[in-house]
C-alpha positions as CSV (number, residue, x, y, z in Angstrom):
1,X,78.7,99.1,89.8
2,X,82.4,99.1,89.2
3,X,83.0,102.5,89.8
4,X,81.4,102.3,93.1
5,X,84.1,100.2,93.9
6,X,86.5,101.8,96.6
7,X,90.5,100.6,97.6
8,X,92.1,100.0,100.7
9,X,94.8,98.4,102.4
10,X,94.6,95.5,104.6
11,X,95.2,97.5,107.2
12,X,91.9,100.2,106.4
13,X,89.3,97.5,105.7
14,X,90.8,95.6,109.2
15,X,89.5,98.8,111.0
16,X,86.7,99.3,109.3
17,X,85.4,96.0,110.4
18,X,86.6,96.7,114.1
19,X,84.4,99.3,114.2
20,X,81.7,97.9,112.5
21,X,81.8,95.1,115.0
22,X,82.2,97.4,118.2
23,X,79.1,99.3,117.1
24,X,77.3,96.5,116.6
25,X,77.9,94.5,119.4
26,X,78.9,96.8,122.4
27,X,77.1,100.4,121.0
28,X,74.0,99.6,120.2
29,X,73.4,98.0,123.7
30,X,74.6,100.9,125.3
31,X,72.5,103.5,123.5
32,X,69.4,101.4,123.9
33,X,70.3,101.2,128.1
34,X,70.6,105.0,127.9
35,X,67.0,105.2,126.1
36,X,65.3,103.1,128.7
37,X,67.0,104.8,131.4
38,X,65.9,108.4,129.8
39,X,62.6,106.7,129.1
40,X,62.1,106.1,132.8
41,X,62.3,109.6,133.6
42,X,58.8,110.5,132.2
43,X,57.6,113.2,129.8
44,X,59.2,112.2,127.0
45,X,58.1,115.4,125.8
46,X,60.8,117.5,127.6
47,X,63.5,115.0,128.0
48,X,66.9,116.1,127.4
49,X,68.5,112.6,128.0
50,X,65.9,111.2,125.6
51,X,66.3,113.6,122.7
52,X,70.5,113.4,123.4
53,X,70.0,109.2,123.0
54,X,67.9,108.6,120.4
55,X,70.1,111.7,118.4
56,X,73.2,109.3,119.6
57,X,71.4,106.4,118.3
58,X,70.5,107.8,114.9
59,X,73.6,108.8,114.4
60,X,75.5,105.3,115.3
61,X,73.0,103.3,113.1
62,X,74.1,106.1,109.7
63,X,77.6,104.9,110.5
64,X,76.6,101.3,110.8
65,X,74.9,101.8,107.8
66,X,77.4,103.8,105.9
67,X,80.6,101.5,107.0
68,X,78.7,98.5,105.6
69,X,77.7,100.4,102.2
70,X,81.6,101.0,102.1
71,X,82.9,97.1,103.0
72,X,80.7,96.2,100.9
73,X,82.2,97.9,97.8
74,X,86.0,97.8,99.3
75,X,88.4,96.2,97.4
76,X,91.8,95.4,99.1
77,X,94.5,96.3,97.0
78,X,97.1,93.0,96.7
79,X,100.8,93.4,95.5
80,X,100.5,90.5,92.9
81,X,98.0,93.2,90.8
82,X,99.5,96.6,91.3
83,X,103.6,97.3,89.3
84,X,105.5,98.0,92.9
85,X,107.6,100.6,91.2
86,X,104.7,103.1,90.7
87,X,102.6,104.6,92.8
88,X,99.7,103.2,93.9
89,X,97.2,102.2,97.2
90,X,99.4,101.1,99.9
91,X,102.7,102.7,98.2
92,X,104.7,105.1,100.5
93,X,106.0,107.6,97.9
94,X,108.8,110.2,98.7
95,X,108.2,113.6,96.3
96,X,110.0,116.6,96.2
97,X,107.8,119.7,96.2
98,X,109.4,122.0,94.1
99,X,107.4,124.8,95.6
100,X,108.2,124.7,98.4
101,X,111.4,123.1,98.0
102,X,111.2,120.4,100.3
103,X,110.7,116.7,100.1
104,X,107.8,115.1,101.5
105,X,106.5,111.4,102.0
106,X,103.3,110.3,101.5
107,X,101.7,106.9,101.9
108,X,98.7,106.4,99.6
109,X,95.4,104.8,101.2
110,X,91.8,104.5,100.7
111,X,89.6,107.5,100.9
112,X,88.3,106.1,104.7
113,X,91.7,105.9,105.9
114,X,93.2,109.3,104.8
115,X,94.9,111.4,107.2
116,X,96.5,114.7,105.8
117,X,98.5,115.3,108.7
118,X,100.6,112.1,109.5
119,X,101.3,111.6,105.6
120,X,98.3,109.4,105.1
121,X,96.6,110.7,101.5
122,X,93.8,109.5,99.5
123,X,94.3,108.3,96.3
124,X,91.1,110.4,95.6
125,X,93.2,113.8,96.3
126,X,94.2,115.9,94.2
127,X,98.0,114.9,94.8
128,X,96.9,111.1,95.4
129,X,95.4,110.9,92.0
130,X,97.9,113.2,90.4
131,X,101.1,110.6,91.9
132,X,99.3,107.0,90.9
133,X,100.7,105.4,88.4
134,X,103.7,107.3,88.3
135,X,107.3,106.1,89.1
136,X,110.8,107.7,90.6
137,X,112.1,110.1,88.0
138,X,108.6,111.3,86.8
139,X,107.5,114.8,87.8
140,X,104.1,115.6,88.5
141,X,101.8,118.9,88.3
142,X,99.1,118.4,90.5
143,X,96.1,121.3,90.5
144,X,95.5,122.4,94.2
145,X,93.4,125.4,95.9
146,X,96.5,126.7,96.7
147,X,97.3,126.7,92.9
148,X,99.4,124.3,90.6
149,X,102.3,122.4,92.6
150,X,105.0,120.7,91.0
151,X,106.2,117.4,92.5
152,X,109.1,115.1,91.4
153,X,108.2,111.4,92.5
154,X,111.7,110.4,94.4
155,X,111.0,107.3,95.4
156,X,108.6,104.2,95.7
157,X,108.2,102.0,98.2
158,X,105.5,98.9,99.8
């Protein structure tokens, strides 16, 4: 389906495989050592080391399983489709919050990349989705928990 279809930067969908690989190929060998080693220990019944490995190993395949289920849907967002003067995946956007009266910069990425607290947003947010598409000199309301905030795009950059 199309609307299953997610988008990230180069960058995001690089990491995503790094991981993906690293589970694969290092994890997975090193949970099933620490499941024959528990196993060695007897009772399987009352076996801490067990229960922790295999609960360690169910949850490493779920990511395996989920970071595949997302590469295989991720789209990486190239300049040649997206207008460079709005705001879109891999833009860096500068905004001034007129709440708080302060300007603030942003860098939009994919939903698996997001990072509130160094300026990495989703472009599933409330203010990622709010900014895309816009351009410098538009002003924005975007609906937040903390109630309705007011942002005037500054600036967009790649």
């Amino acid at each position: 389906m199309a609307s299953d279809v997610k988008y990230f930067t180069a960058e995001g969908i690089k990491k995503m495989e790094e991981e993906l690989d690293y589970l694969r190929s290092v994890k997975r060998s090193e949970v099933a050592e620490k499941i024959k080693v528990a196993r060695s220990f007897g009772d399987l019944s009352e076996n801490a080391e067990y229960d922790e490995a295999r609960k360690e190993q169910a949850f490493m395949e779920g990511r395996i399983q989920e970071l595949e289920a997302t590469l295989n849907n991720a789209k990486v967002v190239s300049e040649e489709e997206l207008n460079s003067n709005a705001v879109n995946v891999g833009s860096t956007v500068t905004v001034f919050n007129k709440k708080l009266n302060k300007q603030q910069i942003y860098s939009i990425v994919g939903s698996s990349e997001a990072d509130p607290f160094k300026g990495r947003i989703s472009q599933d947010s409330p203010i990622g989705a709010a900014l895309t598409g816009h351009v410098a000199g538009d002003t924005v309301q975007v609906n937040t928990p903390a109630g309705v905030l007011e942002l005037r795009v500054e600036s967009v950059s790649r």
